[in-house]
C-alpha positions, -999 to +999 in steps of 0.1 A: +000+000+000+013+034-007+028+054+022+003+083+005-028+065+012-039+071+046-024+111+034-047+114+005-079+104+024-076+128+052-061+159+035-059+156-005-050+195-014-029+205+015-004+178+032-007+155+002+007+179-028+036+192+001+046+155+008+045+147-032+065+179-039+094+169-017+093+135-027+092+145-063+128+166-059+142+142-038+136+112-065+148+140-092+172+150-081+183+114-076+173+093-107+178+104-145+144+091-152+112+094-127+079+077-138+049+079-112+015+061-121-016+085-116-039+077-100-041+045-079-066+064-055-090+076-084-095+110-103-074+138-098-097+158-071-096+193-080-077+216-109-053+229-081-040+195-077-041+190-115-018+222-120+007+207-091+014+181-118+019+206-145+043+229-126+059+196-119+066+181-152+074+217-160+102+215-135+115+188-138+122+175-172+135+137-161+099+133-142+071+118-165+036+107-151+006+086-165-026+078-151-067+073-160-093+090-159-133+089-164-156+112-178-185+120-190-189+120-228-205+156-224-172+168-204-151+191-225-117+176-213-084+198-212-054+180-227-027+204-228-022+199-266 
């Protein structure tokens, strides 16, 4: 079980992204190449947390993510292209 889990079901927009954001550096800052699964836990839970992922790939150009999603068919979704 991630060591997130429990972190994500209590507080999801504050602790969560500050715990992910150090973790994120540290394993950059280590590794050539970071790739971290979205989302074990379900959707991404609000657009702040969505844009914590963009400043991150922004930042850090050895860090790539992947994950699912669902949505409606009438949902206009956002893909950054």
């Amino acid at each position: 079980m991630s060591k997130f889990y429990s972190i994500a079901k209590k507080s999801p927009n504050g602790e969560l992204m500050a715990r992910l954001a150090k973790e994120i550096e540290s394993l950059c800052a280590t590794y050539q190449k970071v790739a971290i699964r979205l989302h074990v836990l379900g959707d991404f839970f609000s657009v702040e947390y969505t844009e914590f992922w963009i400043r991150h790939l922004n930042m850090y150009p050895n860090l790539h993510v992947w994950g699912y999603t669902a949505h409606k068919n009438e949902t206009n979704i956002v893909t950054g292209k």
